[in-house]
C-alpha positions as CSV (number, residue, x, y, z in Angstrom):
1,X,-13.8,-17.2,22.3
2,X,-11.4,-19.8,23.1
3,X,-8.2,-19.2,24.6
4,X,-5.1,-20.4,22.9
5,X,-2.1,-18.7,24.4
6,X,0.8,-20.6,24.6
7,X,0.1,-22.3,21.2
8,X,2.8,-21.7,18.5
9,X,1.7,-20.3,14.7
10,X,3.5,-20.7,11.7
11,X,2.0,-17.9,9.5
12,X,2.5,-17.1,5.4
13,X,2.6,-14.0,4.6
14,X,1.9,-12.8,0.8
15,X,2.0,-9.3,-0.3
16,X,1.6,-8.2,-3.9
17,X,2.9,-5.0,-4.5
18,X,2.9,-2.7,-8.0
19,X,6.6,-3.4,-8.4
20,X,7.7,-6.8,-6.2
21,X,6.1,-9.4,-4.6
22,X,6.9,-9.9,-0.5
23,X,6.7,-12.8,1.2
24,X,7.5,-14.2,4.4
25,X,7.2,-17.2,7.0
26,X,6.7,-16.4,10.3
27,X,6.9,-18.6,13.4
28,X,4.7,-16.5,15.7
29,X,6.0,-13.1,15.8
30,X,9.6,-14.2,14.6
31,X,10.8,-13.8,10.9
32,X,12.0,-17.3,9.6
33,X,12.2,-16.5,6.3
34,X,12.0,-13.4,3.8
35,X,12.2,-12.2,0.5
36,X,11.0,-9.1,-1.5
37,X,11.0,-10.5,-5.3
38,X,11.3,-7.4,-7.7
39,X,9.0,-7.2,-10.9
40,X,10.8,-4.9,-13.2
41,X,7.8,-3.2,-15.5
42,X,9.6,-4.8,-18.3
43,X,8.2,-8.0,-17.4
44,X,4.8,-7.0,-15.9
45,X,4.5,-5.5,-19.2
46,X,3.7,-9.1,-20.9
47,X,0.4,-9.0,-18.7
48,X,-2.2,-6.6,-20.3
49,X,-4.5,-6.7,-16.7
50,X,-3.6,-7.5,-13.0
51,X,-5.3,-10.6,-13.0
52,X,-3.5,-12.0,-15.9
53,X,-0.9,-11.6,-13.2
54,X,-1.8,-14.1,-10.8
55,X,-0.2,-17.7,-11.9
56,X,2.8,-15.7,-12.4
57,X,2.8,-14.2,-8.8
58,X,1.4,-17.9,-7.0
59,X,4.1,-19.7,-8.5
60,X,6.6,-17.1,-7.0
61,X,5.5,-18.0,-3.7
62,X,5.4,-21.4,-4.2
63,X,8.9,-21.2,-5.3
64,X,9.4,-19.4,-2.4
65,X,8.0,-22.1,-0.4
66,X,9.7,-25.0,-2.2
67,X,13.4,-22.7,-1.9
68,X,13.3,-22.2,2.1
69,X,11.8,-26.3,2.4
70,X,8.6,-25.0,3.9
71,X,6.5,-27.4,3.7
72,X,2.7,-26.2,3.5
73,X,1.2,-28.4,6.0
74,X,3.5,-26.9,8.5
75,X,1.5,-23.8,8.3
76,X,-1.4,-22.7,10.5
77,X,-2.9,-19.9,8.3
78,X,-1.9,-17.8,5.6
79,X,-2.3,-14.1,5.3
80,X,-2.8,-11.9,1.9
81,X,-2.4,-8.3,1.5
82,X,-6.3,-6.9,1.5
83,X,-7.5,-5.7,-2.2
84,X,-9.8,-3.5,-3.3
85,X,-13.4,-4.3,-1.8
86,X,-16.1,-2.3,-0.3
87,X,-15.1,0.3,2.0
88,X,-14.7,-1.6,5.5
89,X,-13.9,-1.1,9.1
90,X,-10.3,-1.7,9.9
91,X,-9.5,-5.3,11.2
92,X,-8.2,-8.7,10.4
93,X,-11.1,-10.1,7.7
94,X,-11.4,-14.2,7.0
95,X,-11.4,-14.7,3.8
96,X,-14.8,-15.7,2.3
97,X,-16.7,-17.1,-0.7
98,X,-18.4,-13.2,-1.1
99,X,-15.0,-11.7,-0.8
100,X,-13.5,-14.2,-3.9
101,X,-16.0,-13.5,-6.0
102,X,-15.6,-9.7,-5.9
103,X,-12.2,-9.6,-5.9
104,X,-12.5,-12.3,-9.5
105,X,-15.3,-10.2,-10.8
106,X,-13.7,-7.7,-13.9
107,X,-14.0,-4.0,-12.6
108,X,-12.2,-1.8,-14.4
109,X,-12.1,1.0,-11.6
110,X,-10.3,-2.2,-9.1
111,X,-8.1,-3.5,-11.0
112,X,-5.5,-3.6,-8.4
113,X,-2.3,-5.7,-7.8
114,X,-3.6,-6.3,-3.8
115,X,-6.6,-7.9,-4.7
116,X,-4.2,-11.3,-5.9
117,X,-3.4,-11.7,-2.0
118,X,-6.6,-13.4,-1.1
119,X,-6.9,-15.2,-4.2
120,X,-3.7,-16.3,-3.7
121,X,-3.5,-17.1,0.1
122,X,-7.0,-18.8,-0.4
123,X,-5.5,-21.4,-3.7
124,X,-3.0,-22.3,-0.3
125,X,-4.9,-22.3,2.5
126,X,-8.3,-24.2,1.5
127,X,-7.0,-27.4,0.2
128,X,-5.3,-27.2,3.9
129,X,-7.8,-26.6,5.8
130,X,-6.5,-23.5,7.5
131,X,-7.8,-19.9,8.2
132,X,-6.8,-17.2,5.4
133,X,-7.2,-13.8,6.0
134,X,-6.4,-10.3,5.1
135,X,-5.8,-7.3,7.2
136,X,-6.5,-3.5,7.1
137,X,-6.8,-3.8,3.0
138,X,-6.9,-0.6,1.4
139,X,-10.1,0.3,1.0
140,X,-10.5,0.6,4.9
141,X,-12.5,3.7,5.2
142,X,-12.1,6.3,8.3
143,X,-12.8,9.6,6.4
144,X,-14.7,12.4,8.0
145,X,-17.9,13.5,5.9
146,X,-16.2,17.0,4.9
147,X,-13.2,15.0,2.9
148,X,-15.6,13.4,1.0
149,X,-17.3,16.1,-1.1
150,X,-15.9,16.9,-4.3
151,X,-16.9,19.7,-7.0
152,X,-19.2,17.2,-8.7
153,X,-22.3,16.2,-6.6
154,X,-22.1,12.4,-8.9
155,X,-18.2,12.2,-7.8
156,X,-17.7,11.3,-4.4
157,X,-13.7,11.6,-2.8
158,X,-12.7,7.7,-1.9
159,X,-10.2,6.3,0.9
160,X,-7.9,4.3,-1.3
161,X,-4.9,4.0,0.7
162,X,-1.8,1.8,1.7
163,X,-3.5,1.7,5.0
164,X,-1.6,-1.7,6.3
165,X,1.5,0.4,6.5
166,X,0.2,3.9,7.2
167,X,-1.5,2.2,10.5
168,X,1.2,0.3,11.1
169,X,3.7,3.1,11.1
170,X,1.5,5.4,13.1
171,X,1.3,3.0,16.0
172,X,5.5,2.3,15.8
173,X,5.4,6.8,15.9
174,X,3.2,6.2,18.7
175,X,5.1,4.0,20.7
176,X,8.4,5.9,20.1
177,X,6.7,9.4,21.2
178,X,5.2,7.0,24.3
179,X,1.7,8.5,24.0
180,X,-1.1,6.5,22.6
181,X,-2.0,6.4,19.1
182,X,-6.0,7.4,19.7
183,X,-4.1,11.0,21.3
184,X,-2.1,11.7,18.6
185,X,-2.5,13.9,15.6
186,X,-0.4,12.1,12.9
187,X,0.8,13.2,9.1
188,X,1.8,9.5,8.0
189,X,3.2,9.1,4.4
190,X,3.5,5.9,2.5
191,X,6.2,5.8,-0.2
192,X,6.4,3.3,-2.6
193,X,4.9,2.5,-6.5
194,X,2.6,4.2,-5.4
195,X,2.1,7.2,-2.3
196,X,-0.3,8.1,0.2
197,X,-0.6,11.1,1.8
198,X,-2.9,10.9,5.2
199,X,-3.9,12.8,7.6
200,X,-4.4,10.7,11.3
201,X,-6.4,12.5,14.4
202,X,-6.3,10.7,17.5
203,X,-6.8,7.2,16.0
204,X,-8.6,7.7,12.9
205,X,-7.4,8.2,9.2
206,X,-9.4,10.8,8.8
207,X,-8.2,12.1,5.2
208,X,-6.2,10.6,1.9
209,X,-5.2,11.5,-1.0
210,X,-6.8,8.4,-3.0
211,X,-3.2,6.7,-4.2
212,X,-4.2,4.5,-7.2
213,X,-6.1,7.4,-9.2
214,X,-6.6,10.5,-7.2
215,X,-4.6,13.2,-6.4
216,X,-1.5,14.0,-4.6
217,X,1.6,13.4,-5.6
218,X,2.9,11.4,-8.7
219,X,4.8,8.5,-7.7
220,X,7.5,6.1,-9.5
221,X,4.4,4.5,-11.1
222,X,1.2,6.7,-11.0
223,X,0.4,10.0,-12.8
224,X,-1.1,11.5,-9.5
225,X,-3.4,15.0,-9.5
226,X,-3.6,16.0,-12.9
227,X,-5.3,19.6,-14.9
228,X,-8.7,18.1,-15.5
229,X,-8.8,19.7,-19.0
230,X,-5.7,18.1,-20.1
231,X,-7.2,14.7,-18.9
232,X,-10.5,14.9,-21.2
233,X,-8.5,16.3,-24.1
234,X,-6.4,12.9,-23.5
235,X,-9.7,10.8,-23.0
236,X,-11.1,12.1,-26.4
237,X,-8.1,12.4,-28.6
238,X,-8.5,9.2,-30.3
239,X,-5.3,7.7,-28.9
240,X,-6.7,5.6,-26.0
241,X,-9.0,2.6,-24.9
242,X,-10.4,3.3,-21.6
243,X,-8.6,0.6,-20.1
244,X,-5.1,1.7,-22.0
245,X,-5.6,5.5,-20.7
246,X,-6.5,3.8,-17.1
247,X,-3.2,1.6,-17.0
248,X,-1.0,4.6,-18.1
249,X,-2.3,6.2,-15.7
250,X,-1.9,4.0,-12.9
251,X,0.3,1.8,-14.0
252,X,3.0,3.4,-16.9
253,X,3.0,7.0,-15.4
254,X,5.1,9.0,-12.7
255,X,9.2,7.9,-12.6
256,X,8.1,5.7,-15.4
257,X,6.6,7.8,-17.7
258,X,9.6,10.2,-17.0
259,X,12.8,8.7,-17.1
260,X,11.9,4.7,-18.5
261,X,12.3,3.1,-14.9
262,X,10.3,2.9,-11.8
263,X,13.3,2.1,-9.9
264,X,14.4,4.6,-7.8
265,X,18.0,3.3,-7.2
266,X,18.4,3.6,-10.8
267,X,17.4,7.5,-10.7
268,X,19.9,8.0,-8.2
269,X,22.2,6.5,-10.3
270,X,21.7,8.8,-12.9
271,X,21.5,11.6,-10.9
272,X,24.8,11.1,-9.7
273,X,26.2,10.7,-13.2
274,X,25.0,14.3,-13.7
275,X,22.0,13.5,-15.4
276,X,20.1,16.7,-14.7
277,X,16.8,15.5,-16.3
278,X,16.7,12.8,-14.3
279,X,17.1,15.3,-10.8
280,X,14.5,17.7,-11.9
281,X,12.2,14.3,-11.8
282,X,12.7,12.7,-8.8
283,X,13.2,16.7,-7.0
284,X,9.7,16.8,-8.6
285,X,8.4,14.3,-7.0
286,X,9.4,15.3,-3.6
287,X,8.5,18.8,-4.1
288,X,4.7,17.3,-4.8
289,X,4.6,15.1,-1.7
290,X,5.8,17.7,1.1
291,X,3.1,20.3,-1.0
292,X,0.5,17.4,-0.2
293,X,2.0,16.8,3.5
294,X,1.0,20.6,3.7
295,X,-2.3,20.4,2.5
296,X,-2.9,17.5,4.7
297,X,-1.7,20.1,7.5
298,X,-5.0,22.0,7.6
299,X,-6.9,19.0,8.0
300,X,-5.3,18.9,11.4
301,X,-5.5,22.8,11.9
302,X,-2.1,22.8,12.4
303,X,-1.7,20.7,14.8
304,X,0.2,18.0,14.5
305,X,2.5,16.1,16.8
306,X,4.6,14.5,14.0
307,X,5.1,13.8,10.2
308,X,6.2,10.1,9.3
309,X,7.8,8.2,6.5
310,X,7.6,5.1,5.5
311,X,7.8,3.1,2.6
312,X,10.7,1.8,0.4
313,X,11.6,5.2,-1.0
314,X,11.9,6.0,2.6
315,X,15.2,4.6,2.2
316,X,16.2,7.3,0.1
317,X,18.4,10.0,2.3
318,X,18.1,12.1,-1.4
319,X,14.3,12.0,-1.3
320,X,14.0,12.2,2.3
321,X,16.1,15.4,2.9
322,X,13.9,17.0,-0.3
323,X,11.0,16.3,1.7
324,X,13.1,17.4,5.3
325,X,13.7,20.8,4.3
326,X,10.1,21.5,2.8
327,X,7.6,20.3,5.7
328,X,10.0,19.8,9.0
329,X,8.8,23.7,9.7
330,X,5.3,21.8,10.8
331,X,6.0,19.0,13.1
332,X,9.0,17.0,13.9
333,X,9.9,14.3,10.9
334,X,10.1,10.9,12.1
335,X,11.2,8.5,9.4
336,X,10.5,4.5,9.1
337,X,12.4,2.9,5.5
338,X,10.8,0.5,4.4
339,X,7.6,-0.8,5.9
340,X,6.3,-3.2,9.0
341,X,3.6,-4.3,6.6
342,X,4.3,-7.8,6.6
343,X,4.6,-7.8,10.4
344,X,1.3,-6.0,10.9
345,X,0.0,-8.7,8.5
346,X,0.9,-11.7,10.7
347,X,-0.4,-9.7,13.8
348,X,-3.7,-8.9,12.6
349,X,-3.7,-12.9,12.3
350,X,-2.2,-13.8,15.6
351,X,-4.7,-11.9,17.5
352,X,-7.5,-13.8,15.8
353,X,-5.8,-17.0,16.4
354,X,-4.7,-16.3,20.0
355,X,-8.4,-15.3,20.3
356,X,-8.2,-12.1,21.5
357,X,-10.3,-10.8,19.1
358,X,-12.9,-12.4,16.5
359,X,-12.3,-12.0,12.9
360,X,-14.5,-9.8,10.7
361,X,-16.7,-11.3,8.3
362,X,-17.2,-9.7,4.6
């Protein structure tokens, strides 16, 4: 592996998310330029699938290119948020021919906003010539045999997770508690459209609540755990398409469904207006994540060196001192707002291109 310390990277960083678009040029480790473009639902809602997303979102970032005069040849790679692939080691991944065509295959059970970061970074990076790559996507897969089973031998318990910013924020707890991440037992949750509950012991995400369509809590865009029997009552009442049940569900459900806004600033707003309805929601929605922090809990036996939060509704001192007052009894609550995603993005890619560590292949 060669050795190319010393070099200097200029490194694109692209990061669909449910509600915004982030993006970023870094020079090495330093931040050059930012910017988190919001997608209120009102105008996702003219795009009937994810993928019918994606000249919308590339355009944003070349306009985001264009606006800060970067000029793409300056660039040395380009990194995309990870999407929805097989269920893979965690890692920095090159982006491949096997990985494009999965990710532009229709699949109704991965139809997910992350999988538009490859496609995205690749429509940049080829005509190049440089390296794209993704990094700890979602589907990275550390789960322990027991969280697997579910009550149906045919139905088996996924890791779905916002695992770039889970990892990410359990290493920054790490460093702050100055032990290593592989001794820690962890609680790490990611809030944002959607949340993920996990359970980390000593290096290894050993448990999740399955964010896009599992349980857990509901989030400002996703129904989360659901009575079964009022599901299948849903499924068969005549009212949905499979794929229209599927998108309220993961798409037009939680805060949304609720209160006609995903956007948590706006509940606040209301909340301090006196708009009761609108408290009983978002207290709701706290309430459900410290219940699934607890649960979590017992997959540590109880023992559990700290709780994080992170996310962009981490930012929320409303939220956050819900969540305080429910789960601080187990383990001291350390909280991040926002995320380091994008910086553990162009990490995973600098240690590839430093060459201290070979990239995975898919």
């Amino acid at each position: 592996m060669a050795n190319t310390k010393g070099k200097s990277y200029r490194i694109l960083v692209i990061n669909p998310g449910s509600t915004s678009t982030k993006l970023a040029v870094f020079e090495d480790e330093q931040l050059l330029h930012g910017e988190t473009i919001a997608h209120p639902h009102q105008q996702l809602a003219a795009f009937p699938r994810i993928p019918d997303q994606y000249a919308f979102r590339r355009d944003a970032v070349l306009a985001f290119l264009e606006k800060h005069t970067v000029q793409p040849g300056s660039l040395q790679a380009v990194v995309g948020r990870g999407g929805l692939l097989r269920p893979l080691a965690s890692g920095t991944y090159r982006v491949n021919e096997l990985m494009l065509q999965e990710l532009r295959t229709p699949n109704k059970e991965r139809d997910h906003v992350t999988n538009l970061g490859a496609l995205i970074a690749n429509e940049i990076a080829q005509p190049l010539g440089i390296p794209a790559f993704i990094v700890d996507p979602v589907c990275v897969d550390e789960m322990e045999p027991l969280a697997r089973i579910s009550g149906l031998p045919e139905i088996e318990r996924k890791s779905l997770s916002h695992v770039l910013s889970l990892k990410s924020a359990a290493r920054r707890a790490a460093r702050d508690l100055g032990r290593p991440y592989e001794q820690l037992n962890l609680l790490v949750v990611h809030m944002g459209g959607g949340i993920s509950v996990t359970a980390h012991r000593q290096g290894r995400m050993v448990d999740v609540n399955q964010a896009l369509d599992g349980t857990g809590p509901f989030s400002p865009e996703r129904a989360g755990g659901l009575p079964f029997g009022d599901v299948m009552r849903l499924c068969f009442s005549g009212k949905y398409t499979y794929d229209e049940l599927f998108r309220r569900m993961t798409r037009q459900a939680g805060l949304l469904a609720h209160l006609d806004t995903n956007d948590a600033a706006e509940v606040e707003k209301r909340i301090a207006g006196g708009d009761e309805h609108a408290r009983l929601i978002y207290e709701a929605m706290a309430y459900q994540i410290a219940k699934e922090i607890g649960l979590m809990a017992t997959v540590l036996k109880g023992k559990v060196d700290a709780t994080v939060l992170t996310g962009g509704l981490a930012r929320s001192s409303m939220l956050v001192s819900w969540i305080r007052e429910r789960v601080e009894w187990i383990a001291p609550l350390i909280v991040y707002p926002g995320e380091d995603e994008m910086l553990a993005m162009v990490q995973g890619a600098l240690r590839v291109l430093r060459g201290e560590e070979e990239a995975k292949e898919y």
